[in-house]
N, CA and C atoms as an extended XYZ file, in Angstrom:
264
Properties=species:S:1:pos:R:3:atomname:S:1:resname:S:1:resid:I:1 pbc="F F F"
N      -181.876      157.168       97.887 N   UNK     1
C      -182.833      156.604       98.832 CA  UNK     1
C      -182.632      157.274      100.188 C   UNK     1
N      -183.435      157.932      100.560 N   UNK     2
C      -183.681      158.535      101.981 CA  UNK     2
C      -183.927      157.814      103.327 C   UNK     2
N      -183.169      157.777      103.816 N   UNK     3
C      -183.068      156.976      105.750 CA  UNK     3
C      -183.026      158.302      106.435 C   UNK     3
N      -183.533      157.578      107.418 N   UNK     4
C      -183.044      158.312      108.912 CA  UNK     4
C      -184.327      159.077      109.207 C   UNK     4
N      -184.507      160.243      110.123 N   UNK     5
C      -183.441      160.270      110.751 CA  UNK     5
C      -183.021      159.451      111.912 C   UNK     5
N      -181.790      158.937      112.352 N   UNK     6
C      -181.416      157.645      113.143 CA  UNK     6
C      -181.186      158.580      114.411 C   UNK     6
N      -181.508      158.402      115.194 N   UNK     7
C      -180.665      158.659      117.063 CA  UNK     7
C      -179.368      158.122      117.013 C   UNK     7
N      -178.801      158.753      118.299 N   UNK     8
C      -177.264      158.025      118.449 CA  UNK     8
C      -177.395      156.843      119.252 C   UNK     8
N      -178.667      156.558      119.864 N   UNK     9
C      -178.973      155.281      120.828 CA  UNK     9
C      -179.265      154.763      119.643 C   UNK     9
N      -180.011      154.870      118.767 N   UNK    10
C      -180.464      153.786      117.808 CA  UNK    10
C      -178.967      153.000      116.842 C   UNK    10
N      -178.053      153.836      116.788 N   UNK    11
C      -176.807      153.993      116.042 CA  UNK    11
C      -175.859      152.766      116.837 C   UNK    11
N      -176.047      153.102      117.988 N   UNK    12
C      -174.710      152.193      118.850 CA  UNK    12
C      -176.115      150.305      119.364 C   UNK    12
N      -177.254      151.274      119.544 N   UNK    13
C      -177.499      149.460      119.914 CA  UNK    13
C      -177.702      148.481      118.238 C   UNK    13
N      -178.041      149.690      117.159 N   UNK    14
C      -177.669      148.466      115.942 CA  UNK    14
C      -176.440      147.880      115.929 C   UNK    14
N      -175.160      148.565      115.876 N   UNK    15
C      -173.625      148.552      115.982 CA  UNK    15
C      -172.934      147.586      116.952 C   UNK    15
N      -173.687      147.630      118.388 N   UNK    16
C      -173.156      146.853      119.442 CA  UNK    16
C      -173.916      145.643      119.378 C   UNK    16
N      -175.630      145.458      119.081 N   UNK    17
C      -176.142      143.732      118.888 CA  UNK    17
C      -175.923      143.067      118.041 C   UNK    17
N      -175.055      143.891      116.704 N   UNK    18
C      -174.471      143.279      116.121 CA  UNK    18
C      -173.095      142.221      116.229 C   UNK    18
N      -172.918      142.911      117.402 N   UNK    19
C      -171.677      141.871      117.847 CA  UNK    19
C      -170.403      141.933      117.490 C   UNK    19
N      -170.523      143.092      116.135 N   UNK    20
C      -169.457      143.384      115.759 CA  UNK    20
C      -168.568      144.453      116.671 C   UNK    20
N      -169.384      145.671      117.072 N   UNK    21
C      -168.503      146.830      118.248 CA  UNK    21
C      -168.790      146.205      119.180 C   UNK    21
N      -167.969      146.767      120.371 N   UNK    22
C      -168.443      146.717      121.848 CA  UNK    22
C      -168.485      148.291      122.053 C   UNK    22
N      -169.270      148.721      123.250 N   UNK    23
C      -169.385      149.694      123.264 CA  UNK    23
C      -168.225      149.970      125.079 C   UNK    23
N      -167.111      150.727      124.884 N   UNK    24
C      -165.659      150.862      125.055 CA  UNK    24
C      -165.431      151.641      126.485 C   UNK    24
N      -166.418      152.801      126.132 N   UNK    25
C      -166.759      153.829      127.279 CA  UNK    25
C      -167.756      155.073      126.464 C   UNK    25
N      -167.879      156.030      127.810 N   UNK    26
C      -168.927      157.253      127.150 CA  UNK    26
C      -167.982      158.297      127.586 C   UNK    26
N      -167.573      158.962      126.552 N   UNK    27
C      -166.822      160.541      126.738 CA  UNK    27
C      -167.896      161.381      126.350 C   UNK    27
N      -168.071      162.170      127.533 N   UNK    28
C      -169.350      163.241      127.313 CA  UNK    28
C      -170.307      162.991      126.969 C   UNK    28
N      -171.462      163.531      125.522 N   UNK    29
C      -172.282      162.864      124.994 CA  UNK    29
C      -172.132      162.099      123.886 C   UNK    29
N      -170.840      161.105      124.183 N   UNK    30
C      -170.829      160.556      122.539 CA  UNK    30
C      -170.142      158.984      123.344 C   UNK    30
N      -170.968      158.101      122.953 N   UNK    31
C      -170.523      156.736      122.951 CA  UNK    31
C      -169.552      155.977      122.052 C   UNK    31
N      -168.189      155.580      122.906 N   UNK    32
C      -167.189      155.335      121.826 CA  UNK    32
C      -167.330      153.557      121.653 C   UNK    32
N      -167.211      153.542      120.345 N   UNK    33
C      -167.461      152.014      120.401 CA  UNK    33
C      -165.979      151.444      119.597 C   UNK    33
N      -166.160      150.327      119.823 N   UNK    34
C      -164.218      150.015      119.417 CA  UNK    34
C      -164.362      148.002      118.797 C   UNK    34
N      -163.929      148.237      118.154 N   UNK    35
C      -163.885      147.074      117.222 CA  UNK    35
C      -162.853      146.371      117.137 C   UNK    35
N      -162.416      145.294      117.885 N   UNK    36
C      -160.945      144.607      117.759 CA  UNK    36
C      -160.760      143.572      116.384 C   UNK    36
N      -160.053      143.448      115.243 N   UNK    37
C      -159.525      142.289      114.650 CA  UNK    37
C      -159.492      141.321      114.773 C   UNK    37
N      -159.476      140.165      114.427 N   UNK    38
C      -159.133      138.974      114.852 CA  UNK    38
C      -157.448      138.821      114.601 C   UNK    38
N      -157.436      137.608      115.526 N   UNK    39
C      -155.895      137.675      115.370 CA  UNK    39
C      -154.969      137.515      114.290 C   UNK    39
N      -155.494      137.064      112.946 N   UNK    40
C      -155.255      136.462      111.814 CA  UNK    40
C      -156.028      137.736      110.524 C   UNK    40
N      -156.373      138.810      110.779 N   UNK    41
C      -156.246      139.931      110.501 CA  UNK    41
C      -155.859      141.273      110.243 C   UNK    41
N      -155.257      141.439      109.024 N   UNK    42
C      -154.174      142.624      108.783 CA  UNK    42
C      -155.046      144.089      108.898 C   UNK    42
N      -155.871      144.316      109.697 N   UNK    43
C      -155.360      145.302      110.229 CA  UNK    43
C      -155.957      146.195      111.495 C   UNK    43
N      -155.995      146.919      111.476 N   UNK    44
C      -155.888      148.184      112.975 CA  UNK    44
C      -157.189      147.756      114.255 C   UNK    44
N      -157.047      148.159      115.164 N   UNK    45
C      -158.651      148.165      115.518 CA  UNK    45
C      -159.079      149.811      115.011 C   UNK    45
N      -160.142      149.700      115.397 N   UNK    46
C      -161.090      150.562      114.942 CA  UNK    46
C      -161.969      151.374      116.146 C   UNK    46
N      -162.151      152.676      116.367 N   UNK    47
C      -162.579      153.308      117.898 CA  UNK    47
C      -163.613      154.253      116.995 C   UNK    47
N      -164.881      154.264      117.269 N   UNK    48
C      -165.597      154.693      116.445 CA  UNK    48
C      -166.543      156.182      117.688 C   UNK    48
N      -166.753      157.107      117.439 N   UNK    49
C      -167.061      158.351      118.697 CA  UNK    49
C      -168.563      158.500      117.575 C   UNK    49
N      -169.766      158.354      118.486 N   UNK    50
C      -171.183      158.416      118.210 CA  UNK    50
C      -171.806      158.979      119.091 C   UNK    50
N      -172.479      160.419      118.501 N   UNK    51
C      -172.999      161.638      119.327 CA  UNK    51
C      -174.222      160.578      120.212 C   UNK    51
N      -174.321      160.718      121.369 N   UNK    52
C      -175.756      160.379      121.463 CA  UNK    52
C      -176.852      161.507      121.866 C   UNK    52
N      -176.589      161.775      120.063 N   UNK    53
C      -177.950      162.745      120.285 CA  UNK    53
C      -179.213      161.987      119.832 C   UNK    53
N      -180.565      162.973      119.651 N   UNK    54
C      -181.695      162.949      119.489 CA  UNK    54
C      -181.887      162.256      118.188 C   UNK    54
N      -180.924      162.967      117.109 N   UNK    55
C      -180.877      163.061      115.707 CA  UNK    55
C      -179.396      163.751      115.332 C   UNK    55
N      -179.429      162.006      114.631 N   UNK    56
C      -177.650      162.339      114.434 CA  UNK    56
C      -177.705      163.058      112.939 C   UNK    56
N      -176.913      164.499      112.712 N   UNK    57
C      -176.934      164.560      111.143 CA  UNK    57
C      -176.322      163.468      110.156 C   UNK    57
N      -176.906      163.917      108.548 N   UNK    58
C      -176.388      163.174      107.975 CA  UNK    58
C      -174.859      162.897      107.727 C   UNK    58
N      -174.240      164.096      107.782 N   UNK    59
C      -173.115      164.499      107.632 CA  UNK    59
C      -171.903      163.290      109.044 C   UNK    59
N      -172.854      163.515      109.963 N   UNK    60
C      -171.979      162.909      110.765 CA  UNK    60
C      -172.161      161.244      110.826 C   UNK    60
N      -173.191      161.271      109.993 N   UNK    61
C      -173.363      159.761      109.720 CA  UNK    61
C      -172.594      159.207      109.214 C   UNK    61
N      -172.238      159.815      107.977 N   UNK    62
C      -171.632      159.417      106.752 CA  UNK    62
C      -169.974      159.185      107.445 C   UNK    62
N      -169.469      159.987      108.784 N   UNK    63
C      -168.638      160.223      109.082 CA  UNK    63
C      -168.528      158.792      109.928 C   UNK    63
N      -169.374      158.427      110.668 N   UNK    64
C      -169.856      157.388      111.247 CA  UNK    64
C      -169.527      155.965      110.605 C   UNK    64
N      -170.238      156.020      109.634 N   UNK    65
C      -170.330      154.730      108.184 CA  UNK    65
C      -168.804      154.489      107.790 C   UNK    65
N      -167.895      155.875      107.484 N   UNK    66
C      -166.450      155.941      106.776 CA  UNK    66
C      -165.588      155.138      107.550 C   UNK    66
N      -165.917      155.565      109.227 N   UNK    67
C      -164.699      154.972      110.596 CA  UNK    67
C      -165.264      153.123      110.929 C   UNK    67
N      -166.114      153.195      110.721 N   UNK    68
C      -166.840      151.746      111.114 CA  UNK    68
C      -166.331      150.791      109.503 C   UNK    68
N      -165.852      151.489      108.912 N   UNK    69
C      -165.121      150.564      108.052 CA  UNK    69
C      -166.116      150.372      106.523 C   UNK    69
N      -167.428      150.880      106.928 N   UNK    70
C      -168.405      150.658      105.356 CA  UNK    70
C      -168.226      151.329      104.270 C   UNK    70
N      -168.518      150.008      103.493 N   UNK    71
C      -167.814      150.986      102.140 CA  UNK    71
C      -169.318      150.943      101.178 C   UNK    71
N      -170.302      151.180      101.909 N   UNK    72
C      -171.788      151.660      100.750 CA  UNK    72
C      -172.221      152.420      101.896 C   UNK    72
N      -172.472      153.756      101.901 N   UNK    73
C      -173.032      154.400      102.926 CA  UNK    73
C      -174.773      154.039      102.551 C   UNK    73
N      -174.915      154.186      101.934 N   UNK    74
C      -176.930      153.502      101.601 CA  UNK    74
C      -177.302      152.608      101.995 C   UNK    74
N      -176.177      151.127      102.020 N   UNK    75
C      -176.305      149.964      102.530 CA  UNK    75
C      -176.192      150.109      104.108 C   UNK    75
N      -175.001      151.383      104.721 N   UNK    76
C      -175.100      150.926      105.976 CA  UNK    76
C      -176.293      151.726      106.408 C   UNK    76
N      -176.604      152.855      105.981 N   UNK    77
C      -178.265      153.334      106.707 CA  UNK    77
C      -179.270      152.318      106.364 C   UNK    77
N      -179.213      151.721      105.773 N   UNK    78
C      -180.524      150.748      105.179 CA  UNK    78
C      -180.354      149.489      106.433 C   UNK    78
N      -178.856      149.164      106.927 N   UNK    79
C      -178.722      148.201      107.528 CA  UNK    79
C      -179.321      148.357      109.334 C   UNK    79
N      -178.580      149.868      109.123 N   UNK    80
C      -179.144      150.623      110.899 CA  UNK    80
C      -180.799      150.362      110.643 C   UNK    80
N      -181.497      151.028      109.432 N   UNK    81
C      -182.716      151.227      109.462 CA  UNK    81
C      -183.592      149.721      109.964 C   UNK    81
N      -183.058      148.503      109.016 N   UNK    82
C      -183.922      147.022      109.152 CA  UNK    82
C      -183.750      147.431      110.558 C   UNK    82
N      -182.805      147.282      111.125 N   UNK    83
C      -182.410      146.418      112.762 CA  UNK    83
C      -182.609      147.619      113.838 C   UNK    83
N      -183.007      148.666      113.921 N   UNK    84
C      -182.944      149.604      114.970 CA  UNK    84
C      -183.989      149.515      115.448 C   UNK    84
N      -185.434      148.917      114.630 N   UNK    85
C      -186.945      149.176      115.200 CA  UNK    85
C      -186.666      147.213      115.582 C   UNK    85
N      -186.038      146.201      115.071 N   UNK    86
C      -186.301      145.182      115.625 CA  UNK    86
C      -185.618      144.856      116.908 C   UNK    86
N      -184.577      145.544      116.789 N   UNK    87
C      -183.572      145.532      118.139 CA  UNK    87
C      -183.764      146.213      119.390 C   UNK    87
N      -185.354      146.767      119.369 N   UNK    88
C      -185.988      147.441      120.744 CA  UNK    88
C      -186.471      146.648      121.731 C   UNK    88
């Protein structure tokens, strides 16, 4: 099933209204977003680096999907896809 192509703005405001990232700081053109645990959670936080380009490749998506912790890359483009046009 074919998604995208997603922006890196479209990438971090699905990611951040989700409530799950915060978005941490901006190094250059890439928005780092960072994900803390709860306290009763085994394990790491999580610092996730998202180009904000025009059009993120797929490749770096997938790279994207792996660090953010998803484990169906189809499910998480399908998930950016619902919420990126409602979250404008």
């Amino acid at each position: 099933m074919a998604h995208g192509p997603f922006s890196g703005k479209e990438i971090v405001k699905v990611m951040v209204n989700s409530g799950i990232y915060e978005w941490d700081r901006t190094n250059g053109d890439h928005a780092i977003l960072r994900w803390e645990p709860p306290a009763d959670h085994d394990s790491d936080a999580r610092t996730v680096p998202v180009p904000l380009h025009d059009e993120v490749d797929m490749g770096t998506l997938r790279s994207i999907a792996e660090q953010a912790g998803a484990k169906d890359f189809e499910e998480f483009c399908a998930w950016i896809e619902r919420n990126s046009y409602s979250s404008d």
